[in-house]
C-alpha positions in Angstrom: -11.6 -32.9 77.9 -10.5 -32.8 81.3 -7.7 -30.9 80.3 -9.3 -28.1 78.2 -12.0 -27.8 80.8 -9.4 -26.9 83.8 -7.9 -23.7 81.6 -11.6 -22.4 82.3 -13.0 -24.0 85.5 -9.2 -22.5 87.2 -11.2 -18.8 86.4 -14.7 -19.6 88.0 -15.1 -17.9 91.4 -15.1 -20.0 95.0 -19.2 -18.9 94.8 -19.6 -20.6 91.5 -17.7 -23.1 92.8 -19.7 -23.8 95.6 -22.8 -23.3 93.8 -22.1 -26.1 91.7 -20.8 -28.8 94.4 -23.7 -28.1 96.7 -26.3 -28.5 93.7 -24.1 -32.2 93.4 -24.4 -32.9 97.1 -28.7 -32.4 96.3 -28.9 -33.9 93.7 -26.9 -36.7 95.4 -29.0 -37.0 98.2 -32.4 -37.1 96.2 -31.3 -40.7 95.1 -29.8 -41.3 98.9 -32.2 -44.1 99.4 -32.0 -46.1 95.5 -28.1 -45.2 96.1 -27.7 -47.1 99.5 -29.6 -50.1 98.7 -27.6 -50.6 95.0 -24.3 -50.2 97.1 -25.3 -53.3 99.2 -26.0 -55.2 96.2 -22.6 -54.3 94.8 -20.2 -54.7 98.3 -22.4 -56.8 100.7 -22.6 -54.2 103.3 -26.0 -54.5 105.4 -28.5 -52.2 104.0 -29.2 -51.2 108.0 -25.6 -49.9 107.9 -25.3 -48.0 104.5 -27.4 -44.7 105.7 -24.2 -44.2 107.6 -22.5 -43.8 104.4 -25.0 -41.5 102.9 -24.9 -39.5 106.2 -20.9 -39.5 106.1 -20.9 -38.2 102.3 -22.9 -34.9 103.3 -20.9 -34.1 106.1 -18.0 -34.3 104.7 -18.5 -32.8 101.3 -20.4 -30.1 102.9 -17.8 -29.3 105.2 -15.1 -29.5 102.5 -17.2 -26.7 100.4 -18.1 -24.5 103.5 -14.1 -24.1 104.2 -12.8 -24.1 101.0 -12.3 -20.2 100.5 -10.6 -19.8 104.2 -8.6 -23.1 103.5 -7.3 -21.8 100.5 -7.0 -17.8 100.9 -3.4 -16.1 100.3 -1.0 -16.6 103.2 0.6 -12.5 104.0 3.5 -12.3 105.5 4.4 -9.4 108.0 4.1 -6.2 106.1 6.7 -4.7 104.6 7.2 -1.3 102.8 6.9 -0.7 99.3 6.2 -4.4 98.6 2.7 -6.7 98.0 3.8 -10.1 99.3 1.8 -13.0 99.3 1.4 -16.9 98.9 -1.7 -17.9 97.1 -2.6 -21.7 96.6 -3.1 -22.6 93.0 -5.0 -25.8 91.6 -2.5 -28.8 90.1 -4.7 -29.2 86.8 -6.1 -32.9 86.6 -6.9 -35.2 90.0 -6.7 -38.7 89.2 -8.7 -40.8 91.6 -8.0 -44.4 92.0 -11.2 -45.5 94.2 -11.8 -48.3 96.8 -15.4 -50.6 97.0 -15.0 -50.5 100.9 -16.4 -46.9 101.2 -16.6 -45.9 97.9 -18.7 -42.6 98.4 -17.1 -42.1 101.9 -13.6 -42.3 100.6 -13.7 -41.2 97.1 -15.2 -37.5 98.4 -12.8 -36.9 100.7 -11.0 -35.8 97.2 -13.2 -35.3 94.4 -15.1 -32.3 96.4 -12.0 -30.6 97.5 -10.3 -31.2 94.1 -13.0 -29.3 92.2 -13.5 -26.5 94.9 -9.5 -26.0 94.4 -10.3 -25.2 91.0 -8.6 -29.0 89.3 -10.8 -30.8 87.2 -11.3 -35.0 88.6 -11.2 -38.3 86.5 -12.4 -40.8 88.4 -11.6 -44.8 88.2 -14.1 -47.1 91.1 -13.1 -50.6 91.9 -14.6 -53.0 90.1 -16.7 -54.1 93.1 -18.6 -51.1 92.7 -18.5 -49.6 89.4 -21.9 -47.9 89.5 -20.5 -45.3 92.4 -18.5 -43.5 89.8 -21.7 -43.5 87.3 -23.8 -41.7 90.5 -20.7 -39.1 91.2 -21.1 -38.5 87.7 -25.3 -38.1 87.1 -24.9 -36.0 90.1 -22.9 -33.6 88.8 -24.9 -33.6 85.3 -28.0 -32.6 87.5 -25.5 -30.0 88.8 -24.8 -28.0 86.2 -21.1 -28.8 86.1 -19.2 -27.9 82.9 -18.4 -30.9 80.8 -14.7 -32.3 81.8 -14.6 -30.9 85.0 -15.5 -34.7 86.1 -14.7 -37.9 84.2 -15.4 -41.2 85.4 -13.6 -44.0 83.7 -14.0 -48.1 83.7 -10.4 -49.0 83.3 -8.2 -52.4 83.1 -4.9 -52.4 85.2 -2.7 -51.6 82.4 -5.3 -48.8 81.0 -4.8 -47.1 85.2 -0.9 -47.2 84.3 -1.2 -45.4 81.3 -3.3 -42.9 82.7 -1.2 -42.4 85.4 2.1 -41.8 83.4 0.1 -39.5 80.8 1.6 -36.0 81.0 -1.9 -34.6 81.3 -2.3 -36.0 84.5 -1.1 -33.8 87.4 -1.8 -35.9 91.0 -2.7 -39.5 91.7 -4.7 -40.3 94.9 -5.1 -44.1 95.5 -7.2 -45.9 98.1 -5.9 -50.0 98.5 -3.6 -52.2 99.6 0.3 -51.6 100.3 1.0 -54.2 97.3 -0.7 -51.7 94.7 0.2 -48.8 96.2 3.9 -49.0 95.5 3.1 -49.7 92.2 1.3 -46.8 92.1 4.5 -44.8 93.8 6.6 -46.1 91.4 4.9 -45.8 88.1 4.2 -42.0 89.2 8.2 -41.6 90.6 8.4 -41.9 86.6 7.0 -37.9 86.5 7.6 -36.4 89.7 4.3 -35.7 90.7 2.0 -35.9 93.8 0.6 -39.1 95.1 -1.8 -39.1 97.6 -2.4 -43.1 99.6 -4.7 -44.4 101.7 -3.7 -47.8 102.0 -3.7 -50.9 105.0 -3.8 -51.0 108.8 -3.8 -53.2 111.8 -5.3 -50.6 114.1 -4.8 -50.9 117.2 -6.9 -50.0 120.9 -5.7 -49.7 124.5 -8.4 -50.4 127.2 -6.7 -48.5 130.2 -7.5 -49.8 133.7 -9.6 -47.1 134.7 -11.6 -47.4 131.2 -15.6 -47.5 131.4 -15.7 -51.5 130.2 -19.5 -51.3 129.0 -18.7 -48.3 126.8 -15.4 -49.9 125.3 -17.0 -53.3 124.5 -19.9 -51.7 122.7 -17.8 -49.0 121.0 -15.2 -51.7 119.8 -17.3 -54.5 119.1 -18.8 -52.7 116.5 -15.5 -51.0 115.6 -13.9 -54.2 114.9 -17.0 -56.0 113.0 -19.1 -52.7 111.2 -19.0 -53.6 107.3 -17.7 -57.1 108.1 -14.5 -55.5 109.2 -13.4 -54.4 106.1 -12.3 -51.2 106.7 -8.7 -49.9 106.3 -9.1 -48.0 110.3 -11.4 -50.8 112.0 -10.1 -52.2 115.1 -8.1 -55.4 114.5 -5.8 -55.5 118.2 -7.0 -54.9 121.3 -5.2 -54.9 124.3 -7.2 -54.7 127.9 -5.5 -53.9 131.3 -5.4 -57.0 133.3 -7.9 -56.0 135.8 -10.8 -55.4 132.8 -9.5 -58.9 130.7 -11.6 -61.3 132.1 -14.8 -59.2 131.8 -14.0 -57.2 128.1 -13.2 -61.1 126.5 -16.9 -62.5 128.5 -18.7 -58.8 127.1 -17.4 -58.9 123.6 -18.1 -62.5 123.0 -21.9 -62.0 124.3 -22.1 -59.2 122.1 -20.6 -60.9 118.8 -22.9 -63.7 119.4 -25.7 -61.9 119.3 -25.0 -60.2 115.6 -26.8 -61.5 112.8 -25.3 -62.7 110.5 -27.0 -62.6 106.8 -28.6 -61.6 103.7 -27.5 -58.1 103.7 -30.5 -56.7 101.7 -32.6 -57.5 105.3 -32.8 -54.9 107.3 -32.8 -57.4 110.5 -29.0 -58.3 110.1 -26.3 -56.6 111.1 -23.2 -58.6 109.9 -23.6 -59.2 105.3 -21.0 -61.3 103.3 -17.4 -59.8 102.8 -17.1 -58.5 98.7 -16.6 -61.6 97.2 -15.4 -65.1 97.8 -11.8 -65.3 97.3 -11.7 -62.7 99.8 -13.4 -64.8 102.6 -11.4 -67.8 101.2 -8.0 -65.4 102.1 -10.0 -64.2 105.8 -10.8 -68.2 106.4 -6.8 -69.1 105.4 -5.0 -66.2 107.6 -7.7 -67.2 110.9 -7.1 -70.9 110.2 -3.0 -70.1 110.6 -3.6 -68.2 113.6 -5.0 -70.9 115.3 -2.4 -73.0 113.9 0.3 -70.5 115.4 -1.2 -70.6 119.1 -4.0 -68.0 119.0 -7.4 -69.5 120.5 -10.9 -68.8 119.0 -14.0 -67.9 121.1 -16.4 -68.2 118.5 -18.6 -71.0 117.1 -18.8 -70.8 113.2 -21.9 -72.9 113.6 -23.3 -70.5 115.8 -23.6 -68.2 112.8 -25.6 -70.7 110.5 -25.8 -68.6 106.9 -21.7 -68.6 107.1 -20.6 -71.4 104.7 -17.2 -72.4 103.0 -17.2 -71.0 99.4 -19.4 -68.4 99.6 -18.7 -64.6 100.5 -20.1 -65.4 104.3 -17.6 -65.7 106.7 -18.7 -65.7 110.2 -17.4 -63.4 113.2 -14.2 -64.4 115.1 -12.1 -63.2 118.7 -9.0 -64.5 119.0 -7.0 -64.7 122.2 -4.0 -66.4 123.7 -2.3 -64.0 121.5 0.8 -62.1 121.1 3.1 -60.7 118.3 4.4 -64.0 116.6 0.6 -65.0 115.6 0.6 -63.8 112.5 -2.9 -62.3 112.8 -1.6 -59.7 114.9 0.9 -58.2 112.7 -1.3 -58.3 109.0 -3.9 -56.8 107.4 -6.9 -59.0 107.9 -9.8 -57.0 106.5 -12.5 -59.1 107.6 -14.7 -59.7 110.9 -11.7 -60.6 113.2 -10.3 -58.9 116.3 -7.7 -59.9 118.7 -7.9 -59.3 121.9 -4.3 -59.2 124.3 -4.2 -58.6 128.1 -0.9 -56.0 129.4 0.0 -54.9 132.6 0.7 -50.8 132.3 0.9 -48.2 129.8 4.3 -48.7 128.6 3.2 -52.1 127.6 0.6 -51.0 125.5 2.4 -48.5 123.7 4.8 -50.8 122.7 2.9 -52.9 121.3 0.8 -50.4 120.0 3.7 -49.3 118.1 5.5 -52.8 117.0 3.6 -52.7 113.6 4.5 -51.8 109.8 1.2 -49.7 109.8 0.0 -46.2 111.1 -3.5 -45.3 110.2 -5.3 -44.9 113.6 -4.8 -45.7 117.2 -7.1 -45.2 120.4 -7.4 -45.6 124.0 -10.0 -45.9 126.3 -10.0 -44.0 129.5 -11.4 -42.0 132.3 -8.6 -39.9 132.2 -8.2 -37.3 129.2 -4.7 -36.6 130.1 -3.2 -40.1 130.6 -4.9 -40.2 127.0 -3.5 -37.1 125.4 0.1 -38.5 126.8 -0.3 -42.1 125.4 -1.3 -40.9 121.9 1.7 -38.4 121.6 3.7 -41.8 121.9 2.1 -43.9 119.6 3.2 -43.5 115.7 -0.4 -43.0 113.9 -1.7 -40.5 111.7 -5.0 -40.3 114.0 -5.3 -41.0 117.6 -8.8 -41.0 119.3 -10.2 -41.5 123.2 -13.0 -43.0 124.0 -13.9 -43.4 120.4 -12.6 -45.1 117.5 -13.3 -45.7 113.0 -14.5 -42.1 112.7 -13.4 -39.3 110.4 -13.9 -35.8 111.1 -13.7 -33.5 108.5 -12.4 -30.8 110.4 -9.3 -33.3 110.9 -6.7 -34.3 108.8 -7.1 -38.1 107.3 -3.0 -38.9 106.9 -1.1 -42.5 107.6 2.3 -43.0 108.4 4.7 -45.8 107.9 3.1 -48.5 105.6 -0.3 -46.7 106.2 -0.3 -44.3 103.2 1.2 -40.6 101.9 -0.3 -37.6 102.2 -3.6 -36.0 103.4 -7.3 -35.7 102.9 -10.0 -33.6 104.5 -9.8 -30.6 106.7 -7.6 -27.1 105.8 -4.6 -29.9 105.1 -6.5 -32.1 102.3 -6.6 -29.0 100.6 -2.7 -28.2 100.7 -2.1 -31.3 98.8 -4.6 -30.5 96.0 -2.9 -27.2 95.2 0.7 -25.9 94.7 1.8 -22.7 96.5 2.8 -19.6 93.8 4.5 -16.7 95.9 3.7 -13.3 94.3 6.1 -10.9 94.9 5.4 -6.9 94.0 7.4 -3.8 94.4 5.6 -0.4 94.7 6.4 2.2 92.5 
C-alpha cells in the first residue's frame, strides 16, 4: 500500500501537502490532553511534564511544514547560455521509522512530518513501551484526510523489523535506540545500500565556567539531568564546575534534588515518575551500585525519596562525586536520574574531558561570556553545542550525532536533505 500510494502522493503539490499535515497537527492537538495523560500511563513520565511534549510536537511539525517548500526548492547554479540547469530534491519512496518510548511523539516527528512533506510515504514501527503513539499518528491522519498508504503504522516482533528493513520496497531506515541495535540496524541495511538515519546514546556532557551565573546553571541542569527520570538520549549525565563554583554547585544541586518528588506519575504534585519498566531500574541500580564500588561518592539518601523501592520501576535520584574517568559511570550510557558532577581547573581541562567519550550528541557550557563559549564549543566533538542552556531542540537546527552518537540528520533545512535524493536536470536550448 505504501508503495502504490507514493507513485501518487510524489504528484500532490507542497499546498496539498501542507494542507494535509496541518489538518494532522489539529486533529492531533484536539486529543492533546487524553494523549498526554495515556503517554504517562504507557512510559511513567509525570503527567506535570508531558504538556512539554505536546507543546514540542507542534512546534516542530509546524515548523517542518512552514519550511518545507524553501527547504526543498531547486538549487540554480550561475546562469549559463543556452542551458536550464538545476538540482531539484526528489522524495526516496518509503521512510521506515523505527520509534523510541522516551519521546515518542517528540522524536518520531522530527521524521514522519518532513518525510510526507517531501513527498515519501511513512511506515511507522513504536516501541513496545508505547504502542498506542503510533495508533494516535495514525487516527490523526485519518481525521486528516490523508490518502490511504501514505502512513502505516505497524506492531512488529524483532525479526518481522528485519524483514522490513531488507524488503526492496523499503527505501530509508531512521532508528531512534541504543548503540547495540543500531548497528544491527547499519548492518542489516549495508545489505541494500540504502540510507539510515540514527539517533542513538549519549553521555552528555556540561562545563560550568568560572565566571558562570551558579543559580541559573544549578536550576537549568538539575532539571536537565533529572526531567523524564533522566531518560533522555541528550540529558546531562557529566558535569564539570570550575573550582571556584564546586563547593557551592555540589551544596545547590543537592538542595534542589532533594526537594523533587518523587512518585505516582499520574499526580500532578510530583515531579520525578518511575523509569519505563523494572529491569531498566534494576540495570540503573547495578551501574550506580558499581560506581560507588569504583570510588565515586553518593550525595543522596534513597530513603529520602520514600516511594523508591527495589523491584519496582522507582528508582530514586542520585549525584555522584569524587569522580573522574575510570568510574565507570562517567564513560556509559546511564539513562536514568543520575548526574556526576567533577571539579577542573581551566578550560582546557574541560574540553578534554568533555571530549574523552565514545559519544557526541550534545555538549554545553555555562558562561558570562559568549565568546569564551562560541570558542570552547568549536573544540568539543558534538553534533549540538549550547550556552547557557541545555536538552533542547530547535527546529530551525539540525538534530545530528557524531561518533557513537548516531548518523545523519533530522529537523531544520538539513533533515530534509536526508529525506530526498538530489536529480540534476540538465537542458540545452534550441
Amino acid at each position: 500500500r505504501a508503495r502504490a500510494a507514493q507513485k501518487a502522493w510524489k504528484q500532490t503539490t507542497m499546498a496539498e501537502r501542507a494542507a494535509v499535515c496541518t489538518k494532522f497537527v489539529d486533529a492531533f492537538l484536539l486529543k492533546k490532553d487524553e494523549i498526554a495523560l495515556e503517554l504517562s500511563w504507557q512510559m511513567g513520565r509525570p503527567a506535570a511534564q508531558t504538556p512539554f511534549e505536546m507543546r514540542g510536537f507542534e512546534e516542530r511539525a509546524r515548523h517542518m511544514i512552514a519550511t518545507a517548500e524553501a527547504s526543498l526548492a531547486d538549487v540554480r547554479p550561475a546562469p549559463v547560455e543556452g542551458f536550464n540547469r538545476f538540482i531539484r530534491r526528489e522524495p526516496l519512496g518509503t521512510v521506515f521509522v523505527i520509534g523510541a518510548w522516551n519521546y515518542p511523539y517528540l522524536i518520531t516527528i522530527n521524521i514522519v512530518v518532513p518525510a510526507i512533506m517531501a513527498g515519501n510515504t511513512v511506515i511507522l514501527k513504536q516501541a513496545p513501551q508505547t504502542l498506542l503513539c503510533a495508533e494516535r499518528f495514525a487516527e490523526a491522519f485519518r481525521a486528516a484526510g490523508l490518502p490511504e498508504g501514505v502512513f502505516e503504522a505497524l506492531h512488529l516482533s524483532i525479526p518481522d523489523t528485519e524483514k522490513l528493513i531488507r524488503d526492496p520496497r523499503v527505501d530509508y531506515v531512521n532508528f531512534t535506540g541504543s548503540v547495540g541495535v543500531g548497528h544491527k540496524v547499519a548492518r542489516v541495511a549495508g545489505e541494500r545500500f540504502i540510507g539510515v538515519g540514527l539517533e542513538l546514546g549519549g553521555c552528555d556532557p556540561v562545563y560550568v565556567r568560572h565566571d558562570a551565573n551558579i543559580d541559573h546553571a544549578i536550576e537549568n541542569l538539575v532539571d536537565g539531568a533529572f526531567f523524564n527520570s533522566g531518560q533522555s538520549c541528550c540529558g546531562t549525565q557529566r558535569i564539570y564546575v570550575a573550582a571556584n563554583h564546586y563547593d557551592k554547585f555540589v551544596e545547590g544541586a543537592v538542595a534542589l534534588t532533594n526537594s523533587y518528588r518523587l512518585g505516582n506519575p499520574i499526580d500532578l504534585n510530583n515531579n520525578l515518575g518511575p523509569v519505563v519498566k523494572a529491569e531498566a531500574a534494576a540495570q540503573i541500580r547495578r551501574q550506580v551500585a558499581q560506581a560507588i564500588s569504583e570510588g565515586a561518592r553518593p550525595l543522596l539518601n534513597e530513603k529520602h525519596f520514600v516511594n523508591a523501592r527495589e523491584g519496582t520501576a522507582y528508582v530514586a535520584p542520585q549525584i555522584l562525586v569524587d569522580v573522574d574517568h575510570s568510574i565507570s559511570s562517567m564513560r556509559q550510557e546511564i539513562f536514568g536520574p543520575l548526574v556526576n558532577i567533577m571539579k577542573v581547573n581551566s578550560d582546557e581541562e574541560a574540553v578534554a574531558l568533555m571530549n574523552d567519550t565514545e559519544f557526541g550528541l550534545t555538549a554545553a557550557v555555562w558562561t558570562a561570556d559568549e565568546e569564551a563559549g562560541l570558542d570552547i564549543g568549536t573544540q568539543i566533538e558534538t553534533g549540538t553545542f549550547f550556552v547557557n542552556r541545555c536538552d533542547y531542540l530547535d527546529p530551525a537546527l539540525a538534530w545530528v550525532g557524531v561518533k557513537n552518537s548516531g548518523r545523519g540528520a533530522s529537523l531544520s533545512v538539513v533533515g530534509y536533505e536526508h529525506l530526498t535524493r538530489p536529480k540534476s536536470f540538465h537542458l540545452r536550448t534550441l
